[in-house]
N, C-alpha and C positions, 0 to 999 in steps of 0.2 A: 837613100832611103829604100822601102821594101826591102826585096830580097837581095843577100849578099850578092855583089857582080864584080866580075872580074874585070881585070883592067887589061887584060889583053883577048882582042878577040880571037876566037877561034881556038884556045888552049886549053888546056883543060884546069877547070878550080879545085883545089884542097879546102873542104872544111873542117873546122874541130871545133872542141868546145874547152874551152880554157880558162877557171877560176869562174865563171860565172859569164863569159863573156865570148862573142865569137871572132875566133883568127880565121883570118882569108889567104891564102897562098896560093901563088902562081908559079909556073912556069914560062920565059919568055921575058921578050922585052916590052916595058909600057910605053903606055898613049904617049906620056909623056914624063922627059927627064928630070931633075933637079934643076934649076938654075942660078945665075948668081945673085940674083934678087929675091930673098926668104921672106922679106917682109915690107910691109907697104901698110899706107894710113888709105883707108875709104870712107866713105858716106852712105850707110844704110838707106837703100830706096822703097825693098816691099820684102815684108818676109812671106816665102813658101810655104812650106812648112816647118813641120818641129824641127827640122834640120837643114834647112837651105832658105837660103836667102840672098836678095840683088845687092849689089853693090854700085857705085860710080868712084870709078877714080881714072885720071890719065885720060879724061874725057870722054870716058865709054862705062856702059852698065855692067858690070860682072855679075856670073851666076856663082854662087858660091855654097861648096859644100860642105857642112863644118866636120872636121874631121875626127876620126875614132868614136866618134858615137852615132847613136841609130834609134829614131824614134819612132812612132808606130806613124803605120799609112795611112796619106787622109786623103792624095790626091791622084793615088793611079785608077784608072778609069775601071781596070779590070778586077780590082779588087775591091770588096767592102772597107768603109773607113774604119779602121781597129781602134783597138780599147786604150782611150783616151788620145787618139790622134790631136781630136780639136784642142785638147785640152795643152797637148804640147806644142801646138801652133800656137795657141794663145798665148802663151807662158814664154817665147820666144818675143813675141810680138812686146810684152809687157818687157824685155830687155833691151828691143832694138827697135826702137821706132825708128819709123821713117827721119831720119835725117841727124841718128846719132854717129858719131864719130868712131870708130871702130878701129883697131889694127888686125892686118891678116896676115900670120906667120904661116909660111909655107914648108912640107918636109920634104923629100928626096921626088917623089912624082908629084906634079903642078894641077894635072886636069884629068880627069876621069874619062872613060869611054863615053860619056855623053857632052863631055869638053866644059863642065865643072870646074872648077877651079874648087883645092879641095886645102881647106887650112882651117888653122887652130883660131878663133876668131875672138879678140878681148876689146874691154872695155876699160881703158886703163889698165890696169894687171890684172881683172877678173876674165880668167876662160871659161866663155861665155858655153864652151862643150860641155865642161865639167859639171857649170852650174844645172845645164839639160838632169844631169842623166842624176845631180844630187836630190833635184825635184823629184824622182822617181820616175821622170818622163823619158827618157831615154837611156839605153843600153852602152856599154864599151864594146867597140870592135876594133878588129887589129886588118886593119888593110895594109899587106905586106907590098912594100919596104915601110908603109909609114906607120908609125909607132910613137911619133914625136910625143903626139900628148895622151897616147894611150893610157899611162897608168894614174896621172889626173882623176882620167874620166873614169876607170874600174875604180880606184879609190873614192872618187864621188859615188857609185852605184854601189858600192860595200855600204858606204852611209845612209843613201835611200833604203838598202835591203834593212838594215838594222834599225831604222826610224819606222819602218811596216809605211813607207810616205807613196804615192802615185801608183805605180804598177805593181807596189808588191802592198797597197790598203786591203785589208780584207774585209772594210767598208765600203769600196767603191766595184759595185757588182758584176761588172766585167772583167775584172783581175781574176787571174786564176786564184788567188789567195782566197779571193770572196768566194769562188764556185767551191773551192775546196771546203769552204767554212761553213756554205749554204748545204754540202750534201753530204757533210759530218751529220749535221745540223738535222736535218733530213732523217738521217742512217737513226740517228738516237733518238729523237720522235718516233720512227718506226718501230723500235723496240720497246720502247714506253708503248705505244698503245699492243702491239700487241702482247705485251701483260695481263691489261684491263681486256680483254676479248675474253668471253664464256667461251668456253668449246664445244661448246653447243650451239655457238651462233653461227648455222654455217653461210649465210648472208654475208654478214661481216668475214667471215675467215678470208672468202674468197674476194673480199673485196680487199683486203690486207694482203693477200697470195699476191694480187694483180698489181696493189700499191708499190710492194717487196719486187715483185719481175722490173718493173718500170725503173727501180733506184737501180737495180743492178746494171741496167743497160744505160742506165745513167753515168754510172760509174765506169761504165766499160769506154763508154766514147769520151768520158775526161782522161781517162788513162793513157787511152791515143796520141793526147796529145804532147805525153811525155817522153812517146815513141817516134815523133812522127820530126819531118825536117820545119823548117821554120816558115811558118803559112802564117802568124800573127805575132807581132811583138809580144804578147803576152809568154808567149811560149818560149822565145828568147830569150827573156826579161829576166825566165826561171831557170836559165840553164845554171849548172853548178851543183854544189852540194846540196838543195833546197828540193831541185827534183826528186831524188832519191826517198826523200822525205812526203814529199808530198804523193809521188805514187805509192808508198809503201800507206801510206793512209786513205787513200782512195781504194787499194786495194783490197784492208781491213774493211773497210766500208762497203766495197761490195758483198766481203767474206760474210757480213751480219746480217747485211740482203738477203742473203742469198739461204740463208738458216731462215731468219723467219717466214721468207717463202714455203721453202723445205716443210718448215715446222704447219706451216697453214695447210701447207696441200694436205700432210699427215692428217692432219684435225677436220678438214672436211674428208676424209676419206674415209676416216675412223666414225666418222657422225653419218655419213653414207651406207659404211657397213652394220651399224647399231640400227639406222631405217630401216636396213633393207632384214634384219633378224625380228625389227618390229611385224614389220609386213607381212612376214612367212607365219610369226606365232600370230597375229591378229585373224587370218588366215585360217590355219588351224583350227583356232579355236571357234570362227566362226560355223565351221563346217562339222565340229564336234556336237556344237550347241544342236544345226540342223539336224544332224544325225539321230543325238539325243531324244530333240523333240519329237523324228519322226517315229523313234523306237517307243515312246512313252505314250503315242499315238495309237500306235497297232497294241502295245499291254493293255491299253484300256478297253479299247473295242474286242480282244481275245477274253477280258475276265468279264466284261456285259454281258457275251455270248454264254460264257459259261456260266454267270448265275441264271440267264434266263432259261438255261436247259434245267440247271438245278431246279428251277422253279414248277418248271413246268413237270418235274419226274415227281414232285413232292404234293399234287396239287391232288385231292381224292374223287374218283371218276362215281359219275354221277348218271342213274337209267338215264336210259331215252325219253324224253318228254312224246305224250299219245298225239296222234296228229286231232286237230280241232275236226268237229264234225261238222258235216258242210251246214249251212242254214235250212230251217225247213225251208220249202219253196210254197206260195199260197197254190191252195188250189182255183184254178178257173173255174167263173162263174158262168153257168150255163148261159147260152148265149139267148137264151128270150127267159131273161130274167127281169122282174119287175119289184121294183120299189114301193110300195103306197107312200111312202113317207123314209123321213133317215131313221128313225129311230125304228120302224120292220128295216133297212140297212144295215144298222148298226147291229139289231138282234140277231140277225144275218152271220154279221163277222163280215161284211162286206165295204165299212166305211173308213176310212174316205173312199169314195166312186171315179176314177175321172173319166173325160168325157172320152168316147170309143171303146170304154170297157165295158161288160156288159154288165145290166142294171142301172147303166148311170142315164139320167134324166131330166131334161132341164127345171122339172118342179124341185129339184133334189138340190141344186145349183144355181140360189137366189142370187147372190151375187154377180156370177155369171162368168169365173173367173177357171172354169173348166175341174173344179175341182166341187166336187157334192159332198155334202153330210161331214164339211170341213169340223 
């Protein structure tokens, strides 16, 4: 399980990719040989995982690895558990309970570099490999020289491929089938809405541009995975003619991204450029208005001027008015002037009297209030 490992250390591994499935190839001699015992009855004690499980027979526990197929990791420490690992532990578990009767046919090499014991494992005639990889849980692998029940098990995974059942559901959201369907899915919503978008909205545009950037980079790291070696069963699962298909649609799906991005930046750029002509003529015009005002300003006060000149040239000039003649001034009354009474006063031309002027007298000034012959 996990990554393909070779059975001789130290050598170096061939991989390829073969109908859907991965061949392992060596150079050197293995762990271990063929021998004359191919087949033996055991007693299921614990299953591992989706592809290994203990046995007991001959009075000992065997580890046992079932061979030519390859399910996703659930229990290496250094890696995360992959898409549907529990699922195919489980689905093992649900064939081989603890304490059913099992036979192990073995092929040309016995035990793997981790001393595995590696065989075709049935349940009565049902190979129990096959059934793996029909579930959609597990892949066909060719671990060279053993081959024995290889094409079983690629013919059981041709059937899962074709039923859309476990690793290739495009309901079950960890399959690449489902990412591929989820950001189809994605790509064409993003096209629908940006339909409905005013091009005037530059809010929205940009918010669409950044929606659009985010599916492309989306797209670009599922693409990866079509490129890249085998880091999760998922990716295995899809080798064959199904890649081809699936990155040519992923690649589409970026290519529509990647326009309505295009198209959004275009649309706030163009709504940017329409601002920025608003700006200038608002501008303009406000400064014309100033201008205006202050010219209609200065006409007004230049024709006041000149009607008041008019007025003033047109207005008929008039003598000198004479200056006023000063007041007579009285004359002073001689200073030892005397009163008999107001009325010799007044015959006088002297009354009223008051008092330090001459002729004034307090017989003249009954009230007593400085002023006489009141």
């Amino acid at each position: 399980m996990g990554n393909v490992r070779s059975f001789v250390a130290g050598h170096k591994v061939i991989a390829s990719v073969v109908a859907g499935a991965v061949v392992v190839g060596g150079v050197g001699v293995g762990v271990a040989v063929a021998t004359a015992d191919t087949t033996t009855t055991a007693v299921v004690t614990k299953v591992v995982d989706g592809d290994t499980i203990d046995v007991d027979y001959d009075g000992a526990t065997h580890r046992v690895r079932l061979l030519n197929v390859d399910t996703p990791e659930s229990v290496d420490p250094s890696k995360p558990v992959e898409c549907l690992a529990r699922e195919a532990t489980d689905f093992l578990g649900g064939l081989l309970m603890n304490g059913t009767e099992v036979r192990l046919e073995f092929d040309e090499e016995r035990l793997d570099q981790y001393d595995r014991e590696l065989a075709g494992v049935f349940v009565e005639e049902t190979l129990v490999n096959a059934e793996i990889a029909r579930a959609g849980l597990g892949i066909a692998v060719l671990y060279e020289p053993n081959d024995r029940f290889y094409e079983d098990v690629r013919q059981a995974q041709e059937e899962a491929q074709r039923g859309a059942v476990g690793l290739y559901d495009p309901d079950v959201s960890c399959t690449l089938s489902a990412q591929l369907k989820a950001y189809e899915e994605s790509v064409a919503e993003l096209e629908e809405d940006a339909a409905a978008i005013a091009t005037d909205d530059v809010d929205a545009l940009r918010r669409h541009d950044a929606s659009a950037a985010a599916l492309v980079a989306s797209g670009l790291a599922l693409s990866k995975l079509f490129d890249s070696d085998r880091t999760a069963l998922p990716l295995a699962a899809f080798r064959g003619t199904d890649v081809d298909r699936m990155r040519a649609a992923v690649t589409d799906g970026q290519d529509k991204a990647q326009t309505v991005a295009d198209n959004a930046k275009a649309a706030v750029q163009e709504q940017e450029r329409l601002a920025e002509e608003r700006r200038v003529a608002e501008e303009a015009a406000r400064k014309a208005a100033e201008e205006a005002e202050r010219m209609a300003a200065e006409e007004a006060a230049r024709k006041a001027a000149e009607d008041a000149a008019r007025a003033a040239a047109a207005a008929p000039s008039r003598p000198s008015s004479p200056a006023p003649a000063p007041a007579p001034q009285p004359k002073p009354a001689p200073a030892n002037v005397y009163y008999k009474n107001c009325a010799a006063a007044r015959a006088a031309g002297a009354a009223p009297v008051y008092r330090g002027e001459p002729g004034y007298a307090p017989h003249l000034d009954r009230d007593g209030d400085g002023v006489g012959c009141e």
